[in-house]
C-alpha positions as CSV (number, residue, x, y, z in Angstrom):
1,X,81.6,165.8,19.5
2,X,80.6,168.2,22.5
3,X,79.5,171.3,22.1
4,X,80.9,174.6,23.9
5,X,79.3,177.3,26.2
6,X,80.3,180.3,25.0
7,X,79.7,183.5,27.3
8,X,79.1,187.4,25.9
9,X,79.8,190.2,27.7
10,X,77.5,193.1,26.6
11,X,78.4,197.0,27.3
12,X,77.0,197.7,30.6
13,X,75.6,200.9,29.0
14,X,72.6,201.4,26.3
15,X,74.4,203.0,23.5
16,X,77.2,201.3,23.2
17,X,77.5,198.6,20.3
18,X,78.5,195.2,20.9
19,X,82.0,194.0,20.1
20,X,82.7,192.8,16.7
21,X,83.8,189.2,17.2
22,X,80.6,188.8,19.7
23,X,78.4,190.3,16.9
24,X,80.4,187.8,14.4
25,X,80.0,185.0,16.5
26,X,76.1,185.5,17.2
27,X,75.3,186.0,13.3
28,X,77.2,182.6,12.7
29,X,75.4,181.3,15.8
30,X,71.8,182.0,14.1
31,X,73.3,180.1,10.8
32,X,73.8,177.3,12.8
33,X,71.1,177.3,14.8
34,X,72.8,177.0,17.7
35,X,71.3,177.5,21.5
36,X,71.2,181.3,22.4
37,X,70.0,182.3,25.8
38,X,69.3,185.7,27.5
39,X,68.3,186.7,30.8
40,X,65.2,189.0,30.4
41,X,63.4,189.0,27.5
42,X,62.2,192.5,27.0
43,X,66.1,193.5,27.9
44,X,67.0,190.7,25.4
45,X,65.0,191.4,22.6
46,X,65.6,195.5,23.0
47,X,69.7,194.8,23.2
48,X,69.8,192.3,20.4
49,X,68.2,194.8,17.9
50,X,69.9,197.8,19.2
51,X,73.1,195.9,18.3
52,X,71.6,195.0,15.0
53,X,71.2,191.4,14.9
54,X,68.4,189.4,13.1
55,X,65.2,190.1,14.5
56,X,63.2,186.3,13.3
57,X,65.9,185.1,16.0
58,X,64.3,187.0,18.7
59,X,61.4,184.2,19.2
60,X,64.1,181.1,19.6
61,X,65.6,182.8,22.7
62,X,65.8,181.0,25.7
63,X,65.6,182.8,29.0
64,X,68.0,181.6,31.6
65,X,67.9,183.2,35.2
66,X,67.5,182.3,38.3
67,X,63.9,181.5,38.0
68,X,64.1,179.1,34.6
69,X,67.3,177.5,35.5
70,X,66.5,174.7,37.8
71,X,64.2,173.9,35.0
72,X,66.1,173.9,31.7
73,X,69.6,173.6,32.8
74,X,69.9,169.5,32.3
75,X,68.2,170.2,28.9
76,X,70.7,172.7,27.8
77,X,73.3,170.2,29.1
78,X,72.1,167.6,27.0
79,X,72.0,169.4,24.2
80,X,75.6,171.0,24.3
81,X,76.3,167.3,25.4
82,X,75.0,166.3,21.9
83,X,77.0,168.6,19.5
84,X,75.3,172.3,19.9
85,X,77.0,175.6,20.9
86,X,75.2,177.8,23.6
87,X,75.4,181.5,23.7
88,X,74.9,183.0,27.0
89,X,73.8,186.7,27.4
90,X,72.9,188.5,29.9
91,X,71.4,192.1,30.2
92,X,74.7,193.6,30.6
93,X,78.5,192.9,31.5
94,X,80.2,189.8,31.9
95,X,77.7,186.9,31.9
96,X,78.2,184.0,35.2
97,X,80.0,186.7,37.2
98,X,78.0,187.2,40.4
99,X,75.3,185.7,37.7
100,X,73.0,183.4,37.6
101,X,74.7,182.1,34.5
102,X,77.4,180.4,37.2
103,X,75.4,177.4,37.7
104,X,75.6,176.6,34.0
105,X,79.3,177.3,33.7
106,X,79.4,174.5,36.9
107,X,77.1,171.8,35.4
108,X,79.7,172.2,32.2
109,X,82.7,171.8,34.0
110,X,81.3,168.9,35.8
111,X,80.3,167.5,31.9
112,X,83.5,168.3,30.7
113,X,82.1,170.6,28.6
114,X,83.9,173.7,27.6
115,X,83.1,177.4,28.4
116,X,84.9,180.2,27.2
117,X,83.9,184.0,26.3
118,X,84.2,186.7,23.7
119,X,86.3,189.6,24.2
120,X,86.3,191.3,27.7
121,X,89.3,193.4,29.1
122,X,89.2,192.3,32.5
123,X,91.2,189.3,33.2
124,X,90.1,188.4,37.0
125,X,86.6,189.2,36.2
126,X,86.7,186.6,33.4
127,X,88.7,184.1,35.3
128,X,86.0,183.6,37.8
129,X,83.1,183.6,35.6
130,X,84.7,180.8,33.3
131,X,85.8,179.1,36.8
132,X,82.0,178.3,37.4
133,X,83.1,178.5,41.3
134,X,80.2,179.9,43.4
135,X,81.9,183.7,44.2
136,X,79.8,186.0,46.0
137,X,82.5,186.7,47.5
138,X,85.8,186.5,46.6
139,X,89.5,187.7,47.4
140,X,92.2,189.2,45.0
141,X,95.2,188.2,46.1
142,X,97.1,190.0,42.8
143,X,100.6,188.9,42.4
144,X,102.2,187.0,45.6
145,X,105.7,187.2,46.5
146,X,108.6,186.4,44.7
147,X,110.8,186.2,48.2
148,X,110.5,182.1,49.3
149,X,109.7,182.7,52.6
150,X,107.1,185.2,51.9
151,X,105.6,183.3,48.9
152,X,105.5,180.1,51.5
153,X,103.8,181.9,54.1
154,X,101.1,183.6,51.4
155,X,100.2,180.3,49.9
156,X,99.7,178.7,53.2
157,X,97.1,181.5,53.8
158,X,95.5,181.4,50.8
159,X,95.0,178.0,50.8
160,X,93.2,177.7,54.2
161,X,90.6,180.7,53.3
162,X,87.4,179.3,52.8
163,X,86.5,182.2,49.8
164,X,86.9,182.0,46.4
165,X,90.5,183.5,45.7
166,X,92.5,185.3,42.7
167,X,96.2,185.1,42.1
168,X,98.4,186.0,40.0
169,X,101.9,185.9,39.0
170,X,104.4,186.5,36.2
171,X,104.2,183.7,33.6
172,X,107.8,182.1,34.1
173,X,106.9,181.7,37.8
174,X,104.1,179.1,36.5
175,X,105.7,175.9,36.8
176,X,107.2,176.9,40.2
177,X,104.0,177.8,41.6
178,X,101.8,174.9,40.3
179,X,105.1,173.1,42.1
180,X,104.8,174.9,45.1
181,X,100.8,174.4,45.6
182,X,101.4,170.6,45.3
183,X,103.6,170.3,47.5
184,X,101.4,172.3,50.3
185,X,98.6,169.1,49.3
186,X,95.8,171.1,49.1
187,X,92.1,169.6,49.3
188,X,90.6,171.8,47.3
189,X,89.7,172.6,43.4
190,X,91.4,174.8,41.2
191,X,90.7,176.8,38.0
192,X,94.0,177.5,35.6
193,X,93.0,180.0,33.2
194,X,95.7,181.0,30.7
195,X,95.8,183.0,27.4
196,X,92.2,184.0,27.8
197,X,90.8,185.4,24.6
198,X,93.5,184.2,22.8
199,X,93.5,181.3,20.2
200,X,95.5,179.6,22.9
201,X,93.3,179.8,25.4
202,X,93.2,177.0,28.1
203,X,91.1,176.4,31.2
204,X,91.7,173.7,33.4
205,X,89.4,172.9,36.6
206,X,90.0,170.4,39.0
207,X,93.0,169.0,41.2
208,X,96.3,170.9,40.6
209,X,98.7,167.7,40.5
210,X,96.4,167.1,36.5
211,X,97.5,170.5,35.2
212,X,101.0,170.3,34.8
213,X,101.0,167.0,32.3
214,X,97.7,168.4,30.6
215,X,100.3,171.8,29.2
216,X,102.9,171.7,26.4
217,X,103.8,175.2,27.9
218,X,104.3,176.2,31.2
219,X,105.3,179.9,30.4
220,X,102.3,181.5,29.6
221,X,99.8,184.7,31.1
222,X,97.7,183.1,33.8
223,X,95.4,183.6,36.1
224,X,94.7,181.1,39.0
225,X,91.3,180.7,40.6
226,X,91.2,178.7,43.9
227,X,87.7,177.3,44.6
228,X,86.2,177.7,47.8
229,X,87.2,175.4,50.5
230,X,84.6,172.4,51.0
């Protein structure tokens, strides 16, 4: 059985403590002696202990960034691939957004390898770092039109940008608009992100037709991520 990547969002400040499921789910993580990763290790090692977690762990981390990656990401793969967990944490905020960590989110999509994250209160911000799309720059699109021939017209130019873009919409208006996105044939991958942080969570990448036999439920909170257009 695969492994999961599992991302944690830090405070972005120095004082604050980390949340209490992260800090639950890194003390199991050090039981099992599971794959944690950091960005910097100074940073690392000062933020681990400030949010009082075992210090002996401190010389098992592995530093991910955008100098180490190109070197242990098929490694970390591998061993995801093979049954461990993996941690990632960067030196603050939401790890994979505008992030280094997105390659890694990418290469585990592409091994069917599931990523989620531990609590963060920002919806969009999450979508896109669990997406694994390349986003440096990215649109929000927020909730499109309920009016058809608005709504038509919207889609239509969303789906030719070339960026990374957001939308959302109300969760009985799922269905329809997986329907309606079909039907315009786009070329392009999609992320479907629903009930994030919940024990329901689900996050579906690739071609839109998949998604709808892949649910039980198509009323649920959402958040769609359209990948950038190839």
């Amino acid at each position: 059985m695969k492994g999961k990547l599992i991302l944690i969002p830090t405070p972005i400040d120095d004082e604050s403590p980390l949340c209490t499921i992260a800090k639950q789910r890194l003390e199991q993580a050090v039981l099992n002696d599971d794959l944690i990763m950091v960005e910097e290790a100074k940073a690392g090692r000062r933020r681990w202990l400030h949010f009082g977690l075992p210090r002996e762990t401190i010389a098992d981390f592995i530093l991910y960034n955008e100098h180490t990656r190109g070197e242990i990401s098929s490694d970390i793969i591998k061993k995801i691939s093979n049954g461990k967990n993996a941690y990632l944490m960067s030196d603050c905020g939401l790890p994979a957004f505008c992030d280094p960590g997105q390659e890694l989110v990418e290469l585990c999509h592409q091994h069917k390898i599931r990523v989620t994250a531990t609590p963060f209160a920002n919806s969009i911000a999450l979508a896109i770092a669990v997406s694994g799309f390349p986003h440096n720059k990215f649109i929000f699109e927020g909730f499109i039109s309920a009016k058809k021939e608005i709504r038509h017209k919207e889609l239509k130019r969303i789906l030719n940008q070339k960026e990374v873009s957001i939308i959302m919409d109300t969760p009985y208006r799922l269905e329809k608009l997986l329907r309606e996105i079909t039907e315009l044939n786009p070329s392009r991958e999609f992320c479907l992100a629903l009930d994030l942080n919940q024990e329901t969570e689900t996050i579906l990448r690739g071609n839109i037709k998949s998604f709808k036999s892949k649910l039980k439920s198509l009323k649920r909170e959402f958040v769609l991520v359209v990948g950038p257009k190839i």
